[in-house]
Biopython code that builds the backbone (N, CA, C, O; Angstrom):
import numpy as np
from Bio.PDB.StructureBuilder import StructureBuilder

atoms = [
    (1, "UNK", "N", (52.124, 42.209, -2.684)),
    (1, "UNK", "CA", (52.495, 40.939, -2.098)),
    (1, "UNK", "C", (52.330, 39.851, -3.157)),
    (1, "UNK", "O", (51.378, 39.742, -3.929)),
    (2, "UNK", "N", (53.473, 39.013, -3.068)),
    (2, "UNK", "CA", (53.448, 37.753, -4.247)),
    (2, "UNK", "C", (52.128, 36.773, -3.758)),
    (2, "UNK", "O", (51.289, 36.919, -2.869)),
    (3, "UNK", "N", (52.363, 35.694, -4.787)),
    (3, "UNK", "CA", (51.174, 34.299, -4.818)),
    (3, "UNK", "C", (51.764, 33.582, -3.755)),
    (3, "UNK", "O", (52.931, 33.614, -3.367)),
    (4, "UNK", "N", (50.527, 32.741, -3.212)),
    (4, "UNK", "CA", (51.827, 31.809, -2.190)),
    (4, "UNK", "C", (51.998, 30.524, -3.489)),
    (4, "UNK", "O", (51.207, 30.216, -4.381)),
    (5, "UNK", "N", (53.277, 30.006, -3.169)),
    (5, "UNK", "CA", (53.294, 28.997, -4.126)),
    (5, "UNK", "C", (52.628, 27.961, -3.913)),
    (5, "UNK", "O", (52.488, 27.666, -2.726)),
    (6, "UNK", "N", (51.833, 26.831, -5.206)),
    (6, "UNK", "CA", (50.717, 26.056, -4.828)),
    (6, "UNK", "C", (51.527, 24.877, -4.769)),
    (6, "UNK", "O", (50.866, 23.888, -4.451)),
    (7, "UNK", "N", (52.784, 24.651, -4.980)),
    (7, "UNK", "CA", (53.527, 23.389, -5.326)),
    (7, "UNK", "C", (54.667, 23.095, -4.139)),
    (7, "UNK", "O", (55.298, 24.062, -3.712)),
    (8, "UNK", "N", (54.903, 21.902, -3.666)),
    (8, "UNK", "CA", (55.998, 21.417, -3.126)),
    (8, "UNK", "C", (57.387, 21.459, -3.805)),
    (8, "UNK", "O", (57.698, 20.462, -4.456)),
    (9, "UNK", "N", (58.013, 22.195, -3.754)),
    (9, "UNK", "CA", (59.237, 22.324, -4.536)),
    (9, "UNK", "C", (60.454, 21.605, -4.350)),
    (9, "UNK", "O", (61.408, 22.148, -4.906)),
    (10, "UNK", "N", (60.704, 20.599, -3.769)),
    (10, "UNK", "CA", (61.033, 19.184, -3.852)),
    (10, "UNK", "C", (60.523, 18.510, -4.426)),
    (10, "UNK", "O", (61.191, 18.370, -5.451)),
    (11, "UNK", "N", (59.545, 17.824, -4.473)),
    (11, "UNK", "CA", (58.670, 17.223, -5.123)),
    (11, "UNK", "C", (59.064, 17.295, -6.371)),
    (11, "UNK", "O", (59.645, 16.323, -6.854)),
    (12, "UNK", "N", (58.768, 18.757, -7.345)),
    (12, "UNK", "CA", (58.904, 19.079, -8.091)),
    (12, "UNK", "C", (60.257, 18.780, -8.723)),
    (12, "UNK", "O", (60.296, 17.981, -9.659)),
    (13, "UNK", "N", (61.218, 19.284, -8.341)),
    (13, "UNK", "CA", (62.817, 19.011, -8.341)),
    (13, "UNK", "C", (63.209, 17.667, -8.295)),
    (13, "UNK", "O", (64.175, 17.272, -8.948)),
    (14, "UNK", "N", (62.287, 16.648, -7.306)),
    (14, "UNK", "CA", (62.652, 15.120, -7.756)),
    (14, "UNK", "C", (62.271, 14.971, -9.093)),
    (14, "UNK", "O", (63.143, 14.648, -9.900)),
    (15, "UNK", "N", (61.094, 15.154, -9.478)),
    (15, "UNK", "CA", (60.377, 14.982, -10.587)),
    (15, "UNK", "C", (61.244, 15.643, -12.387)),
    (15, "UNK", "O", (61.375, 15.355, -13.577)),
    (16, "UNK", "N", (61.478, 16.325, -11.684)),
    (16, "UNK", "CA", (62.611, 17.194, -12.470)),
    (16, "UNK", "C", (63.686, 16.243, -12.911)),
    (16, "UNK", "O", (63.852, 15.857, -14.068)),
    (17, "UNK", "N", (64.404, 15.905, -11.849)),
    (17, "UNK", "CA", (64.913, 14.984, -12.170)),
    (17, "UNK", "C", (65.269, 13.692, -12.987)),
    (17, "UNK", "O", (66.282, 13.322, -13.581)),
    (18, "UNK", "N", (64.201, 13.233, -12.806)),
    (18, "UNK", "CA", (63.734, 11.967, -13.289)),
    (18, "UNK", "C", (63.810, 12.100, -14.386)),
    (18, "UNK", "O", (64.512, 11.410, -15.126)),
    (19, "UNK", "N", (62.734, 13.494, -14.888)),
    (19, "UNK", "CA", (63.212, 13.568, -17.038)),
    (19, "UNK", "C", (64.840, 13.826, -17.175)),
    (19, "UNK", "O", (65.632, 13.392, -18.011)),
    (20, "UNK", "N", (65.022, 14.622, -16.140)),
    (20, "UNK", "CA", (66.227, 14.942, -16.534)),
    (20, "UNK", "C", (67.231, 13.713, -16.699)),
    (20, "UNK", "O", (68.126, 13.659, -17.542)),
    (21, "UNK", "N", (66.919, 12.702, -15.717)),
    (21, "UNK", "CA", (67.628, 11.757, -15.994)),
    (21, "UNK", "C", (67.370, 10.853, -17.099)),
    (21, "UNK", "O", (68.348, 10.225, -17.506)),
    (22, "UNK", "N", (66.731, 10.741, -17.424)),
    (22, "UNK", "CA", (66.006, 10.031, -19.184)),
    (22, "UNK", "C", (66.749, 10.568, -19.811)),
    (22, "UNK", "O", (67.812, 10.015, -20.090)),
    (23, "UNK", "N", (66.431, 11.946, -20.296)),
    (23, "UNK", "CA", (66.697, 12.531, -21.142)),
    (23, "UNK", "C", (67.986, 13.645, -21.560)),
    (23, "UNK", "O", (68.459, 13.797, -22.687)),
    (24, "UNK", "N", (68.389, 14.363, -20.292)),
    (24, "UNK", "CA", (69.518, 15.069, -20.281)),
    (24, "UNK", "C", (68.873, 16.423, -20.645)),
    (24, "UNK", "O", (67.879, 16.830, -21.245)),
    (25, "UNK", "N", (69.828, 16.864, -20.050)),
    (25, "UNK", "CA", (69.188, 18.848, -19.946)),
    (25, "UNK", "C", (68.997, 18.944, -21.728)),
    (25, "UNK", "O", (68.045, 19.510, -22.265)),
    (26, "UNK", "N", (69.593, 18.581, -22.119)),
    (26, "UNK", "CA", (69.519, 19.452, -23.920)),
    (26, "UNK", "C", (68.043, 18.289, -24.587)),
    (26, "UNK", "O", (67.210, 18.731, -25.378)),
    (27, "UNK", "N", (68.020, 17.257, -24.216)),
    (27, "UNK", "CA", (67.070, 16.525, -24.633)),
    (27, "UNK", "C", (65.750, 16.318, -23.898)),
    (27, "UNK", "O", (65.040, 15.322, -24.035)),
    (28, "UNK", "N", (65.511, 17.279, -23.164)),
    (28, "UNK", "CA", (64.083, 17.534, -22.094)),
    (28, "UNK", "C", (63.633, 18.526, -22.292)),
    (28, "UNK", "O", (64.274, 19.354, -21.646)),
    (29, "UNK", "N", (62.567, 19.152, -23.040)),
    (29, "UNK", "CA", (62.044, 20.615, -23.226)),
    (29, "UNK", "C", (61.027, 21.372, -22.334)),
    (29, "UNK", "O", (60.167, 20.689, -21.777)),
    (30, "UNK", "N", (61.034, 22.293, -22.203)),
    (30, "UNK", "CA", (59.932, 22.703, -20.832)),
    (30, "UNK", "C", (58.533, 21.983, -21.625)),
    (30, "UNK", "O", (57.630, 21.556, -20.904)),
    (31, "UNK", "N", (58.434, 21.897, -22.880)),
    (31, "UNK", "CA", (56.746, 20.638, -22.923)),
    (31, "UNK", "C", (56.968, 19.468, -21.575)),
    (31, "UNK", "O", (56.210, 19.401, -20.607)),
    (32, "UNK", "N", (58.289, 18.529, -21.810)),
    (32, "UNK", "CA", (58.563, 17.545, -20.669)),
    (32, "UNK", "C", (58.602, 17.466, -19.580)),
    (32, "UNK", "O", (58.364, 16.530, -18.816)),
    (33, "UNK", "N", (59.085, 19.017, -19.348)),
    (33, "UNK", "CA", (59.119, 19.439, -17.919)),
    (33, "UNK", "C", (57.747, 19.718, -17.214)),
    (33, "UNK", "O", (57.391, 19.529, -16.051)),
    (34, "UNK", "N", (57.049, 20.268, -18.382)),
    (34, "UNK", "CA", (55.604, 20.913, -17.887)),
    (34, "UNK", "C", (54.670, 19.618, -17.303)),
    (34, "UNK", "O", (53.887, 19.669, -16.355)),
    (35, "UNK", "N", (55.088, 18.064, -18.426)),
    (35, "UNK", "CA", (54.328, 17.086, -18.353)),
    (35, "UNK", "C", (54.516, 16.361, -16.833)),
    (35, "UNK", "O", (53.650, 16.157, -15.982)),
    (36, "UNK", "N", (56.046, 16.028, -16.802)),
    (36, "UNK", "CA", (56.347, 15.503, -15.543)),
    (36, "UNK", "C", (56.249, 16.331, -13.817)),
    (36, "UNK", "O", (56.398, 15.787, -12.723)),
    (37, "UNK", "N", (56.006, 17.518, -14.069)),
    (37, "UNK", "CA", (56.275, 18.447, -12.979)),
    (37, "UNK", "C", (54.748, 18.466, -12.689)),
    (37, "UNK", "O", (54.429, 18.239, -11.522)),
    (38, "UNK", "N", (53.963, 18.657, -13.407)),
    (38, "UNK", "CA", (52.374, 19.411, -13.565)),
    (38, "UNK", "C", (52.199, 20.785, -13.474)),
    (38, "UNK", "O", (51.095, 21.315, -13.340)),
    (39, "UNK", "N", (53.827, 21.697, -13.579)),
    (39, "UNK", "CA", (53.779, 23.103, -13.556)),
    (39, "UNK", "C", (53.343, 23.397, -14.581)),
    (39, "UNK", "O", (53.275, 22.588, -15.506)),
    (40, "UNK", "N", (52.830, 24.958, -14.693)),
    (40, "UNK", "CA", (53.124, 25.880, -16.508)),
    (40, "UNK", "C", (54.380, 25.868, -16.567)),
    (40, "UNK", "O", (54.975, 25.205, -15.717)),
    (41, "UNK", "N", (55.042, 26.504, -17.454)),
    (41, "UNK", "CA", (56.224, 26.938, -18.170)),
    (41, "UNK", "C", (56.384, 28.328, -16.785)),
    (41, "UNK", "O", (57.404, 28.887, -16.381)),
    (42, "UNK", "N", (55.295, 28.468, -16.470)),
    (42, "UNK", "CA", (55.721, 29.930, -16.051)),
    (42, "UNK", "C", (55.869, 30.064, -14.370)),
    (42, "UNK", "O", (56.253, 30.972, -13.633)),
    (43, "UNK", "N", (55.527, 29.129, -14.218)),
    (43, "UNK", "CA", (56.024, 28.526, -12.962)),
    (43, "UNK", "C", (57.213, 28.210, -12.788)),
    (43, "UNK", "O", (57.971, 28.696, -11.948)),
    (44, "UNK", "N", (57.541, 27.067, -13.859)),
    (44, "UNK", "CA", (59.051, 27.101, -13.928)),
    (44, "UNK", "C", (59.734, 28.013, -13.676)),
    (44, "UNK", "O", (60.341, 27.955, -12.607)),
    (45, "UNK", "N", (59.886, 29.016, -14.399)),
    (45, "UNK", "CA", (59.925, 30.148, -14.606)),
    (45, "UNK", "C", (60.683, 31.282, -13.448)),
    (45, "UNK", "O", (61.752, 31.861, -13.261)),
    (46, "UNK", "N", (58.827, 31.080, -12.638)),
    (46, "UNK", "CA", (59.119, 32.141, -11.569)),
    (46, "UNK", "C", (60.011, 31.143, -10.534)),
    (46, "UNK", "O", (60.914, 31.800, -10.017)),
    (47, "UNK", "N", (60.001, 29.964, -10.167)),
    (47, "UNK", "CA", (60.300, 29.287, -9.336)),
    (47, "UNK", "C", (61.734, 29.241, -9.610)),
    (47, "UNK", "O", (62.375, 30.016, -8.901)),
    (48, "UNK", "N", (62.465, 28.505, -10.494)),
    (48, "UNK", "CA", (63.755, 28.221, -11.195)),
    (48, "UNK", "C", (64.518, 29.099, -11.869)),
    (48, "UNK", "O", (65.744, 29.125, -11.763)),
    (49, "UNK", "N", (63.805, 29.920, -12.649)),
    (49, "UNK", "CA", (64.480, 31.349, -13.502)),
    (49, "UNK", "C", (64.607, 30.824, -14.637)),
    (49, "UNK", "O", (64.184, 31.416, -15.629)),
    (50, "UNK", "N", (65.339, 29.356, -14.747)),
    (50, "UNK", "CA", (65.134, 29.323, -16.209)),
    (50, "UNK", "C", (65.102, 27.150, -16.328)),
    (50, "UNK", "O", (65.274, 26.407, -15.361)),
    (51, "UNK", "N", (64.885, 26.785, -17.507)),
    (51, "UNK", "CA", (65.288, 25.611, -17.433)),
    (51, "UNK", "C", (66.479, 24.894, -16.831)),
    (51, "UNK", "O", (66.390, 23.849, -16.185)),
    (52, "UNK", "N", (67.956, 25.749, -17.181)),
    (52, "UNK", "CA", (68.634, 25.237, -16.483)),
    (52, "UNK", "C", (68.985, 25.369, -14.969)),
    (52, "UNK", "O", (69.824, 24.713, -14.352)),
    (53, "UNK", "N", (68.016, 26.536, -14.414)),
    (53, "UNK", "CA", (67.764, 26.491, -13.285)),
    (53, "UNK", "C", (67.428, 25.557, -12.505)),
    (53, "UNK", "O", (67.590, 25.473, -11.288)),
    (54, "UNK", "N", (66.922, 24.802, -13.268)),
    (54, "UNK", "CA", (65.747, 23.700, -13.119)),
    (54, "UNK", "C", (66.549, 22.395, -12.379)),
    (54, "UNK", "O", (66.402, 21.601, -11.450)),
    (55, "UNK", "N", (67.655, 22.805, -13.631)),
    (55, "UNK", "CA", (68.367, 21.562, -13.815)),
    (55, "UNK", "C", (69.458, 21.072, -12.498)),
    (55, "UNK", "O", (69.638, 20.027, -11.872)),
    (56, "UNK", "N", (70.213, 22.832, -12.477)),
    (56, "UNK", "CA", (70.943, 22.823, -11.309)),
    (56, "UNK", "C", (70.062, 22.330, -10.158)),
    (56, "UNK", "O", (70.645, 21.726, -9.257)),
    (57, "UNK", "N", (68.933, 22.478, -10.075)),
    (57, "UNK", "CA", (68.828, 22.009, -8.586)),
    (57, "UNK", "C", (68.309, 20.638, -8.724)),
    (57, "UNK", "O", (67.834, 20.095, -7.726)),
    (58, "UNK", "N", (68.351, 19.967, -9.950)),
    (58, "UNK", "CA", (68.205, 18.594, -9.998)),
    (58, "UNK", "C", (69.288, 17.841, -9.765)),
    (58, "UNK", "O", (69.326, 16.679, -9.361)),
    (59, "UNK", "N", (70.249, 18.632, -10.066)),
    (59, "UNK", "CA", (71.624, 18.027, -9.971)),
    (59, "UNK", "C", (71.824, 18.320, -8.255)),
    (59, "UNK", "O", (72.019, 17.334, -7.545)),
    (60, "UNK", "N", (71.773, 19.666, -7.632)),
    (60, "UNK", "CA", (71.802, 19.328, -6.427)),
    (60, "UNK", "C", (71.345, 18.103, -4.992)),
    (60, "UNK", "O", (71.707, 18.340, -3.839)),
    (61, "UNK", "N", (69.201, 18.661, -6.201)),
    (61, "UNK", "CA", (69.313, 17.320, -5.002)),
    (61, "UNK", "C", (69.759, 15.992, -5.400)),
    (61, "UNK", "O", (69.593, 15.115, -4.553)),
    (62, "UNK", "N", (70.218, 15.700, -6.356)),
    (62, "UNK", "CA", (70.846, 14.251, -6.338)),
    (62, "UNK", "C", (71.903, 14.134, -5.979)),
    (62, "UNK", "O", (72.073, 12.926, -5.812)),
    (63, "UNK", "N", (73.186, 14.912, -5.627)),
    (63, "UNK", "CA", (74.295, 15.239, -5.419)),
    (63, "UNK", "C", (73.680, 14.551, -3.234)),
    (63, "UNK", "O", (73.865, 13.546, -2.549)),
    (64, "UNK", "N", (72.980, 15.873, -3.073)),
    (64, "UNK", "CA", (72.677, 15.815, -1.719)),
    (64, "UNK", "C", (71.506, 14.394, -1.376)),
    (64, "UNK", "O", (71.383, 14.003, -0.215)),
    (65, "UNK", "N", (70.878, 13.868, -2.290)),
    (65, "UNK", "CA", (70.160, 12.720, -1.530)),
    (65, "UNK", "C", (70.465, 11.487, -1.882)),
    (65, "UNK", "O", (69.770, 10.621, -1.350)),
    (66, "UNK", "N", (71.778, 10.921, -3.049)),
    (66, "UNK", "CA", (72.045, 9.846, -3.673)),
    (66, "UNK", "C", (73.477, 10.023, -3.111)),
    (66, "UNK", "O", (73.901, 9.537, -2.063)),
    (67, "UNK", "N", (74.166, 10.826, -4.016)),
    (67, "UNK", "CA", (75.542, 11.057, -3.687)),
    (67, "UNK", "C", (76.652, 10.811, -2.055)),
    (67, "UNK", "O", (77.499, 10.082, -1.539)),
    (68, "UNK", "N", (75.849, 12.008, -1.862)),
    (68, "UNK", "CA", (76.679, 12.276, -0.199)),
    (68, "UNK", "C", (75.948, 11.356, 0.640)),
    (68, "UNK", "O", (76.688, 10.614, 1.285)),
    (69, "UNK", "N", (75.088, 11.241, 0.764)),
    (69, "UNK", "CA", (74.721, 9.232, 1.771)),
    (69, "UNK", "C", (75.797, 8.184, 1.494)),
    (69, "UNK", "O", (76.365, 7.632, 2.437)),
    (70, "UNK", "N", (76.189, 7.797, -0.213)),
    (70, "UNK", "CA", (76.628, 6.981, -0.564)),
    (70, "UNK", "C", (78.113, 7.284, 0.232)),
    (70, "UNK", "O", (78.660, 6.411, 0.905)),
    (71, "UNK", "N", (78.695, 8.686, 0.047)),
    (71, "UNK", "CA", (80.166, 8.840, 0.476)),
    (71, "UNK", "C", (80.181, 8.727, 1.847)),
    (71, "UNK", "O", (81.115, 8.269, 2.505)),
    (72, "UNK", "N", (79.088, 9.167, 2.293)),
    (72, "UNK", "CA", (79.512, 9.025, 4.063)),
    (72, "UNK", "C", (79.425, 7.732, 4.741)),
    (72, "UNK", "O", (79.767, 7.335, 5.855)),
    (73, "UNK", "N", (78.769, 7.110, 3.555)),
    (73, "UNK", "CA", (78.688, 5.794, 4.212)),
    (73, "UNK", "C", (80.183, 4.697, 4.352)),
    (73, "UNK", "O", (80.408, 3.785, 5.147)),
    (74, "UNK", "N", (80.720, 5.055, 3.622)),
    (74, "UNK", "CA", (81.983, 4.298, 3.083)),
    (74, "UNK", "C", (83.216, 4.750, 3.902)),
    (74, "UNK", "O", (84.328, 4.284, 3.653)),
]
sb = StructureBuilder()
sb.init_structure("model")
sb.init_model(0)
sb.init_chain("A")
sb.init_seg("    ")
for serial, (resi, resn, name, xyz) in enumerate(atoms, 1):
    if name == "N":
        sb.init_residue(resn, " ", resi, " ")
    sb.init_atom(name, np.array(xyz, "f"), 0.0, 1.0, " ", f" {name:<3s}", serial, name[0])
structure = sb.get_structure()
């Protein structure tokens, strides 16, 4: 049987975000990620699969919590 996970994974994924938005997927390294998230690398890891795992679902939730509000509103 796996770990239970110790992290909110939203949370995380906003947070994700945020470098990501500074910096851009090629200019954010899992050091940045590790800093802003408070994960290991290996968390990342198991959670995301890879950095740009990371990324896609940064892009999702902004797609789903910035984006599509803005369109439905209009």
């Amino acid at each position: 049987m796996g770990r239970h996970q110790g992290f909110d994974t939203a949370e995380v994924v906003q947070l994700a975000r945020d470098a990501f938005w500074d910096r851009g997927l090629d200019g954010t390294s899992l050091p940045d990620l590790e800093r802003a998230t408070g994960l290991s690398r290996s968390s990342i890891y198991h959670a995301f699969g890879s950095k740009r795992g990371l990324f896609d679902a940064a892009v999702q939730d902004y797609l789903q919590t910035v984006v599509r509000p803005v369109s439905q509103a209009s």
